[in-house]
C-alpha positions as CSV (number, residue, x, y, z in Angstrom):
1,X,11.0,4.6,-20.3
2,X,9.5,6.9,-18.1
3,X,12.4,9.6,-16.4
4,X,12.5,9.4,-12.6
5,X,11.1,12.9,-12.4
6,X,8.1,11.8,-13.9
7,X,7.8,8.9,-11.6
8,X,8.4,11.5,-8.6
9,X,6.0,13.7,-9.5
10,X,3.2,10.6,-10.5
11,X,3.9,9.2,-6.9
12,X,3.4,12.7,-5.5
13,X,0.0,13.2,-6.8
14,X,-3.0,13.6,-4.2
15,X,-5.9,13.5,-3.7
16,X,-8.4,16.8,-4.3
17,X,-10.7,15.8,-1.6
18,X,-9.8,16.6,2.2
19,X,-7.6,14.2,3.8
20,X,-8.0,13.8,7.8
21,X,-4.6,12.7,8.9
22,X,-5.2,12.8,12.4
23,X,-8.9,12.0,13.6
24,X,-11.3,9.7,11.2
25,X,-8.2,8.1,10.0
26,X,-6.6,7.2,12.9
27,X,-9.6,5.4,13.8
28,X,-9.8,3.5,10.6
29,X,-6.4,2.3,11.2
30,X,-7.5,1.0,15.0
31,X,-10.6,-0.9,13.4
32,X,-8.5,-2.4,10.7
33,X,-6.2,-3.6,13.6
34,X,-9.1,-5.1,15.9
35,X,-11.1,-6.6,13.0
36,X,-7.0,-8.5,12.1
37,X,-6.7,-9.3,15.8
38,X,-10.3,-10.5,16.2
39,X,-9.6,-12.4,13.0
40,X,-7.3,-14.9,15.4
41,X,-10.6,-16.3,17.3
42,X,-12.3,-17.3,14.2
43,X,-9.9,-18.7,12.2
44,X,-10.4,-21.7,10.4
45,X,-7.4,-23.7,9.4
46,X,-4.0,-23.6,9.6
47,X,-3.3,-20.3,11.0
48,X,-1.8,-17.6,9.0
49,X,1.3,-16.3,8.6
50,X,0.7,-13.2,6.8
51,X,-2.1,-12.4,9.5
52,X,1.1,-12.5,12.1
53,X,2.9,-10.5,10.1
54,X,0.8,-7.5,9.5
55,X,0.1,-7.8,13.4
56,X,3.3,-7.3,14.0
57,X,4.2,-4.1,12.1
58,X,1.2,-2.6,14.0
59,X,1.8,0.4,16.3
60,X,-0.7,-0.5,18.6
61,X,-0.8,-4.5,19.9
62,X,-2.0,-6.7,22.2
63,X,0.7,-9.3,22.6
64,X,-0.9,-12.4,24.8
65,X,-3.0,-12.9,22.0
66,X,-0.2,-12.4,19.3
67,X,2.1,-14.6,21.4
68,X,-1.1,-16.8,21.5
69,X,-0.7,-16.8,17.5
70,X,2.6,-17.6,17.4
71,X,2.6,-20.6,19.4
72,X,-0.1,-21.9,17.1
73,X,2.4,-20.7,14.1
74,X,5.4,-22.6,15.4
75,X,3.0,-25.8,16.1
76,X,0.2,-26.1,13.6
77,X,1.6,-24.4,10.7
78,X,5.0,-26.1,11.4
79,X,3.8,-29.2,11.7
80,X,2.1,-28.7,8.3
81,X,5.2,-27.5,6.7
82,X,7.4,-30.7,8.3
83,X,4.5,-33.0,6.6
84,X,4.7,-31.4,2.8
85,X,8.5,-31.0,3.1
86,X,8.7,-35.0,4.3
87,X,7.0,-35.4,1.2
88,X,8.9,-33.4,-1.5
89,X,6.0,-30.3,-2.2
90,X,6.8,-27.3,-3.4
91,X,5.9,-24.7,-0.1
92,X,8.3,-21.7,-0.9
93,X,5.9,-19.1,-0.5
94,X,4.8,-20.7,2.9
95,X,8.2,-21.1,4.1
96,X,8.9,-17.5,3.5
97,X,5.6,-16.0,5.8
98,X,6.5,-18.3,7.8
99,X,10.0,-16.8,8.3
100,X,9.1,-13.0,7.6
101,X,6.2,-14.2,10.5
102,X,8.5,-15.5,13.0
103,X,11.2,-12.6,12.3
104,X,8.3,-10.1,13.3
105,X,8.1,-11.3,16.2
106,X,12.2,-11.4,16.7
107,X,12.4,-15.0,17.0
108,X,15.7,-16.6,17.0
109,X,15.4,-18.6,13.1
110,X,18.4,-21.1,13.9
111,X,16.0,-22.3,16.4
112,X,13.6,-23.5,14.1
113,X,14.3,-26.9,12.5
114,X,12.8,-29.6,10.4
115,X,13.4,-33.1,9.9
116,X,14.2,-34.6,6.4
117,X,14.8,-37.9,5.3
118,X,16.4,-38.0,8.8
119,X,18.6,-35.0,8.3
120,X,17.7,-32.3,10.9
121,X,18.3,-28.3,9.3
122,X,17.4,-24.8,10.2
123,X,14.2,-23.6,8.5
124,X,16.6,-20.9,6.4
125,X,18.4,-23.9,4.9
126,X,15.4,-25.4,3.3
127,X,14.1,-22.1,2.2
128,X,17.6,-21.5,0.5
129,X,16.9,-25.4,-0.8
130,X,13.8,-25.1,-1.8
131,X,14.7,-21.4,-4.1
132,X,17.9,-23.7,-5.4
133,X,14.9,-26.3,-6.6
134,X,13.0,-23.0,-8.0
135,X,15.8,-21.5,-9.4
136,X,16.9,-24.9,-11.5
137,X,13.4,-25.1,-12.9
138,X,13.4,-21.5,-14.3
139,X,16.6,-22.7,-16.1
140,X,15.0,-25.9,-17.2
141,X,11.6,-24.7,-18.5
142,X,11.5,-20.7,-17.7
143,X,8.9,-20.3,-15.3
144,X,9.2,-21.5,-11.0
145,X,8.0,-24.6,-9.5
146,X,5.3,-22.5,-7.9
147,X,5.6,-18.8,-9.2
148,X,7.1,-15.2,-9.5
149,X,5.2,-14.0,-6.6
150,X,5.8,-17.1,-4.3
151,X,9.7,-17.0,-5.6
152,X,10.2,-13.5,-4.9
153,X,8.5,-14.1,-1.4
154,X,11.6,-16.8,-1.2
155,X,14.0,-14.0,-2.1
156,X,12.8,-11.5,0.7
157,X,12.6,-14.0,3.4
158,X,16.2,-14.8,3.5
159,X,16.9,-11.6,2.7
160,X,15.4,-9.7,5.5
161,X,16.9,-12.8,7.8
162,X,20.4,-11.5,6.8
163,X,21.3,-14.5,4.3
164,X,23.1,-13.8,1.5
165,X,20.7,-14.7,-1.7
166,X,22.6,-16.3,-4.5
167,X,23.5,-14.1,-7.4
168,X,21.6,-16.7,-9.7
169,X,18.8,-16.2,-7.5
170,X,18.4,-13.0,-7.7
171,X,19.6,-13.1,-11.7
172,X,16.4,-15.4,-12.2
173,X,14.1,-12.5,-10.6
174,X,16.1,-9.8,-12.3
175,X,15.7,-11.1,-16.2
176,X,11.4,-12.2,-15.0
177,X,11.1,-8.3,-14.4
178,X,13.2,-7.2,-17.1
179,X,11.6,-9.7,-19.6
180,X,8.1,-9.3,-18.4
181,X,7.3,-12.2,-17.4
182,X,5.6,-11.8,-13.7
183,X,2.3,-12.8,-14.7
184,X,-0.8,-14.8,-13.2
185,X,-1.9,-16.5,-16.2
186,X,-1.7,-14.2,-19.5
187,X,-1.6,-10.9,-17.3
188,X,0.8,-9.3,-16.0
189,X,-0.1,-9.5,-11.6
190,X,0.9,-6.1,-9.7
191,X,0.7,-8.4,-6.7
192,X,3.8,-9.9,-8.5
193,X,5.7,-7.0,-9.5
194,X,5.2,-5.6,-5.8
195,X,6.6,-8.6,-4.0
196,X,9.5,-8.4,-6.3
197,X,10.0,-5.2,-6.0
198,X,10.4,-5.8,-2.4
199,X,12.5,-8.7,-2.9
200,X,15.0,-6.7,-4.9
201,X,15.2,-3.6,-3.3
202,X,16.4,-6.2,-0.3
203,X,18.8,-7.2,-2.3
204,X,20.1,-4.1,-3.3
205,X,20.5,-2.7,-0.1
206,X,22.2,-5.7,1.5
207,X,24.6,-5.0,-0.8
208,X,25.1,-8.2,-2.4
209,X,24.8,-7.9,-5.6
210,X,27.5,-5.7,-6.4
211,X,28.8,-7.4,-9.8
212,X,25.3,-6.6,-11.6
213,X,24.1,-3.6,-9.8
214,X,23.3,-1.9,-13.3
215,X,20.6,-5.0,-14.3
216,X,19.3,-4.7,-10.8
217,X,18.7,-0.9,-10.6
218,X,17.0,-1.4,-14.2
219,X,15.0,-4.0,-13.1
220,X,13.7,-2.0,-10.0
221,X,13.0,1.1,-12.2
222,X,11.1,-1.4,-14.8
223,X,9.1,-2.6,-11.3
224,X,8.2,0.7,-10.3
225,X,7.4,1.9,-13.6
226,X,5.1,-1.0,-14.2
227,X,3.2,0.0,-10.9
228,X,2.4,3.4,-11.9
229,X,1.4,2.7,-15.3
230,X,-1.3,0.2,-13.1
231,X,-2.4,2.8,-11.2
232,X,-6.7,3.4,-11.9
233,X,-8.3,7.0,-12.0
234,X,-10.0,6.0,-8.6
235,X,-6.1,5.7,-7.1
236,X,-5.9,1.9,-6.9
237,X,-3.1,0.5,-8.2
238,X,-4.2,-2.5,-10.3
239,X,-7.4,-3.3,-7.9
240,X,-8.5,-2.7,-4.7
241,X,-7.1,-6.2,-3.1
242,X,-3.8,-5.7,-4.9
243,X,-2.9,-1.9,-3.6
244,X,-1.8,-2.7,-1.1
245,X,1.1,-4.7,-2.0
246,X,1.6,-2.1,-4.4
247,X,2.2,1.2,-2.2
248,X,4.4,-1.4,0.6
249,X,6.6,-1.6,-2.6
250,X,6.3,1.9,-3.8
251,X,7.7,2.8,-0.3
252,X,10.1,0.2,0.3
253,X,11.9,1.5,-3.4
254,X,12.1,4.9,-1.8
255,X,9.5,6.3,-3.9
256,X,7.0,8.7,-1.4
257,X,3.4,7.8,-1.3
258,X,2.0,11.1,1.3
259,X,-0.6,10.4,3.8
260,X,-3.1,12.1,1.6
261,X,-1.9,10.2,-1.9
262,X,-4.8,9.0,-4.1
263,X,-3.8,5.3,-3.7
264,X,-3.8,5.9,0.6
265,X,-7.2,7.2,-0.3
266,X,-8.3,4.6,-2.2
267,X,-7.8,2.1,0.3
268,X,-9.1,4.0,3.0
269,X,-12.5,4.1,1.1
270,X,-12.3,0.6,0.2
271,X,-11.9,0.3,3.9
272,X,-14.6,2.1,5.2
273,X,-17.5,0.0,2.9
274,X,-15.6,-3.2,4.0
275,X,-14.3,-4.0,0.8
276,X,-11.4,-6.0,2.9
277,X,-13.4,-8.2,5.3
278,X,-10.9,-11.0,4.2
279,X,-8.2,-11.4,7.1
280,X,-5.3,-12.0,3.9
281,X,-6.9,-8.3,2.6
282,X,-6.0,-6.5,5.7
283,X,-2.8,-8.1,6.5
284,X,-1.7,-6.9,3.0
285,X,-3.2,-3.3,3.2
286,X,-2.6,-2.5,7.1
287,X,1.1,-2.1,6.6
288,X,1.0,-0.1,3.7
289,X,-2.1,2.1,5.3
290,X,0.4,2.6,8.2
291,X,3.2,3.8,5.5
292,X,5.6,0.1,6.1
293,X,6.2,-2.3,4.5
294,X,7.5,-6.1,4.8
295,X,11.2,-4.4,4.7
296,X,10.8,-2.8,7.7
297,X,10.9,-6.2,9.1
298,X,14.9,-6.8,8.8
299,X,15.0,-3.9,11.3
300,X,12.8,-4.5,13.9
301,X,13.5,-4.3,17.5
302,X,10.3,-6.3,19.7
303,X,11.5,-3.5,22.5
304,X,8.7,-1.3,24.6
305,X,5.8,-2.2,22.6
306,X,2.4,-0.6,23.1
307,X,0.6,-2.9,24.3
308,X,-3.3,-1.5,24.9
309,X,-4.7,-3.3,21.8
310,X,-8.4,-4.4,23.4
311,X,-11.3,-6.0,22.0
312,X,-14.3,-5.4,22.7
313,X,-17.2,-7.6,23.0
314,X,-19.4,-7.7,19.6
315,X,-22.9,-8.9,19.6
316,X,-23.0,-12.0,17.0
317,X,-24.5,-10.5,13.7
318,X,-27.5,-12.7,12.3
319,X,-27.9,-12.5,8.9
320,X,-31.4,-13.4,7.3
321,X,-31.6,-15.0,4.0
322,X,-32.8,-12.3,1.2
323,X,-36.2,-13.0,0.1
324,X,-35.6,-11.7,-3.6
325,X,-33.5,-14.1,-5.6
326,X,-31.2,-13.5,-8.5
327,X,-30.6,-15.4,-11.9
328,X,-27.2,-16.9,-12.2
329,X,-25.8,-18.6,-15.1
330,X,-23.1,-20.8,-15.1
331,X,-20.9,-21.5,-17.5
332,X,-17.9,-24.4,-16.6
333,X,-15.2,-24.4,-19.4
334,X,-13.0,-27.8,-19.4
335,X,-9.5,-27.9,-20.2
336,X,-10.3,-29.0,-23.8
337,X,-12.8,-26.2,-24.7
338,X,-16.1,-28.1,-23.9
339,X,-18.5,-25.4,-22.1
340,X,-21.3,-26.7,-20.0
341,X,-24.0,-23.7,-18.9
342,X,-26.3,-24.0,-16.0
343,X,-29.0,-22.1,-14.6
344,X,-29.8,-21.3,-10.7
345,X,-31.7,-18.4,-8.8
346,X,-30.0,-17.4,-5.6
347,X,-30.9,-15.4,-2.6
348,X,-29.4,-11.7,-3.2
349,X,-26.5,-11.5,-1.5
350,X,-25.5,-14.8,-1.7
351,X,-21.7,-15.8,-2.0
352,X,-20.5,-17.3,-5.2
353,X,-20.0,-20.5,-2.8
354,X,-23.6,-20.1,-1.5
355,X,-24.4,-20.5,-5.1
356,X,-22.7,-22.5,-6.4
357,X,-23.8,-25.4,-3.3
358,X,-27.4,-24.1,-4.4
359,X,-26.7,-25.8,-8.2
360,X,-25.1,-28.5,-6.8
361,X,-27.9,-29.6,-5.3
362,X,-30.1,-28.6,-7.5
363,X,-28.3,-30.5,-11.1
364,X,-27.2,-34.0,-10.2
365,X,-24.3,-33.2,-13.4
366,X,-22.7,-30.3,-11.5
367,X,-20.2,-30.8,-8.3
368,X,-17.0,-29.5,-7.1
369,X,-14.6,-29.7,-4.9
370,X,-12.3,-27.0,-2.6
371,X,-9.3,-26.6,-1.0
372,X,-8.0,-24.4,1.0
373,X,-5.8,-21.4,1.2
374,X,-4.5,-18.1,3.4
375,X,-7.2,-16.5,1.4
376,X,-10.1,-19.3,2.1
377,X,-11.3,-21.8,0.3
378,X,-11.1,-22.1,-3.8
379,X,-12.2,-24.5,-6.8
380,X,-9.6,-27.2,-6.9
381,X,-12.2,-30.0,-9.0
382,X,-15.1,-29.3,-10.9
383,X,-17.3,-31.8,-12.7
384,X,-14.7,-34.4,-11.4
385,X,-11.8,-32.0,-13.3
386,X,-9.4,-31.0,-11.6
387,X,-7.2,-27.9,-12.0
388,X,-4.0,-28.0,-9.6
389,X,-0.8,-25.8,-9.1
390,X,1.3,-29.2,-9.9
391,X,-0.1,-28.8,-13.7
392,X,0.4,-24.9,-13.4
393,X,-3.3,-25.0,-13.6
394,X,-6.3,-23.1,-12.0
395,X,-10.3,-22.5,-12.2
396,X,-10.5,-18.8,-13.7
397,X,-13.4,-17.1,-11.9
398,X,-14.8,-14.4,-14.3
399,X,-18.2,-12.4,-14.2
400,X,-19.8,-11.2,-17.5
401,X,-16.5,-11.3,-18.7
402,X,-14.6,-9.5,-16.0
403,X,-12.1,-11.6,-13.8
404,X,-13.1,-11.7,-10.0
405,X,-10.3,-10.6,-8.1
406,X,-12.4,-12.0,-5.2
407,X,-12.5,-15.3,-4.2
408,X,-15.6,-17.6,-4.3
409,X,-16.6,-17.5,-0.8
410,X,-16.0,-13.8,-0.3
411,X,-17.7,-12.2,-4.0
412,X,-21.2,-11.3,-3.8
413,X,-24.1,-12.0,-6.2
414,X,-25.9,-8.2,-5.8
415,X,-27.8,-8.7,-9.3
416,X,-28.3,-11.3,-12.3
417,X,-25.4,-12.3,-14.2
418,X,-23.2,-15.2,-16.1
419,X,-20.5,-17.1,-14.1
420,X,-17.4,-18.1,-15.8
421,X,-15.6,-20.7,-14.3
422,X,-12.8,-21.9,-16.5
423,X,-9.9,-24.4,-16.2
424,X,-6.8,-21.9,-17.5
425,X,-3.4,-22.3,-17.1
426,X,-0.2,-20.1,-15.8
């Protein structure tokens, strides 16, 4: 175990190369925050919570159009939720943006109801439900309904609504951390140990779990040791779409990440080569570029707000098809073992998506089928298999053998290579 003034000193660690806290930056931060806001007018869907949310904890706002967002929050979205819950799907993790949303914008909670099996509650009392549902399946078969991440999203919602989480809750969250067992699939997810880091630290500081506060302070140091040890020689903690969630919970644990620290860096180049044109990218990094996190919301005051947030008018990019073309290989892995390759040549620059329409219509044997999510669209069927979170089952995107930590319509064929795609479970 790793003594705290090794931590200290690991989280203090900066940068060698000049760090502009005031001028280049600032202006990062601003075009992060436009891009977020302009986000709103092109969304596709249901809108998104998490989008809200990062809004929100901006310094700088424009608050017709967030007020805009909300409404479609508390009508779309909650419609959406009222139709899975009528019909007995697991939707912690939505539930709790959808609170830590609506909080951000210091909306009265007990005002927000749904309608079960004719039983009108609060949205808290079906989030506290739907975590006693989690929590009895962890004691059944050791793993959530959903998962770590979405469970420990459960845990922070009603804690930063002021709701007391039960001390089995929490102890479920407590022994994944202690034990290891936040994973996505066989590996261990940052994005995992960050949101329940979060969670906990909540907890702690609510002072609510007072009987075990020796398990929870291990289980916090464990969390935070596990983040550093994740940390790359670039400064990205685990990769660049997972950093952020990393340095929000790094802060929220008290730990200091400076201005100038190599994972602020990090993200601010990733930044600036547009590494996080994905709306869900920049919800999760603006906070923790801005030095908050989703604690900070359990505090926050809507009073004398800036409000001088504008957009500007942007000429509509055309984008021409590339005329030099790539070799993909695709290789589609069923759930037995059986491994079916295929062969296409795509347009450089082509989306994984582009391509993989491109072999559809090219091989009569290859289709598939998508769903959607707050991070776009992914692989729910493929060759008529499907791969769904009810069987704690996914399509593995991998490239050459590397996992894409992108999702299919945002990665980017820039040269030949071979296509995993792999029905895996978590």
């Amino acid at each position: 175990m790793l003594p705290l003034f090794v931590i200290t000193s690991l989280l203090a660690f900066v940068s060698s190369k000049p760090c502009d806290t005031q001028g280049s930056n600032r202006e990062l931060l601003l075009s992060l925050n436009k891009n977020l806001l302009r986000s709103l007018e092109s969304q596709e869907g249901l809108p998104n919570p998490s989008v809200h949310l990062a809004l929100r904890l901006s310094n700088y706002h424009n608050l017709a159009k967030e007020s805009e967002h909300l409404n479609r929050l508390k009508n779309n979205l909650h419609n959406d939720l009222q139709s899975s819950l009528s019909n007995s799907r697991s939707v912690v993790g939505q539930l709790a943006l959808y609170t830590l949303a609506l909080k951000s914008s210091c909306y009265d909670l007990n005002t927000v109801t749904f309608t079960v099996s004719e039983k009108t509650e609060t949205l808290l009392t079906h989030l506290k439900k739907q975590m006693e549902l989690e929590k009895e399946h962890i004691a059944f078969s050791q793993r959530p309904l959903t998962s770590y991440y979405q469970y420990s999203l459960g845990v922070l919602a009603l804690c930063v609504s002021d709701i007391r989480v039960s001390n089995h809750v929490s102890n479920k969250l407590i022994k994944a951390a202690e034990q290891g067992q936040l994973k996505h699939g066989d590996t261990e997810s940052v994005d995992t140990y960050a949101m329940a880091g979060m969670a906990l630290q909540c907890v702690k500081d609510s002072g609510a779990h007072g009987q075990n506060s020796a398990e929870l302070d291990t289980a916090l140091t464990k969390i935070k040791q596990k983040l550093l040890a994740s940390s790359r020689p670039d400064g990205h903690i685990g990769n660049e779409f997972s950093t952020g969630l990393a340095v929000q919970a790094l802060l929220a644990m008290g730990s200091e990440v400076a201005e100038c620290a190599a994972s602020m860096e990090a993200m601010r180049t990733a930044a600036r080569s547009n590494t996080y044109h994905n709306p869900m990218a920049i919800s999760q990094t603006l906070p923790a570029l801005l030095q908050k996190s989703y604690l900070t919301v359990k505090s926050k005051q809507c009073l004398n707000e800036d409000n001088t947030l504008m957009l500007e008018p942007v000429d509509p990019v055309v984008v021409l098809p590339s005329e030099n073309k790539v070799a993909v290989v695709v290789e589609v892995v069923t759930f037995s073992g059986a491994a079916e390759l295929y062969s296409v040549d795509v347009p450089k620059g082509s989306s994984l998506l582009e391509a993989l329409e491109l072999l559809k219509g090219n091989h009569v044997g290859f289709t598939f089928e998508l769903e959607s999510s707050l991070w776009g669209p992914f692989l729910s069927a493929v060759n008529g298999e499907q791969a769904r979170q009810s069987d704690r089952r996914f399509w593995h995107l991998s490239s050459d053998g590397t996992a894409l930590s992108q999702g299919v319509s945002d990665f980017k064929i820039k040269m030949a290579q071979r296509i995993r795609i792999k029905n895996t479970s978590y």
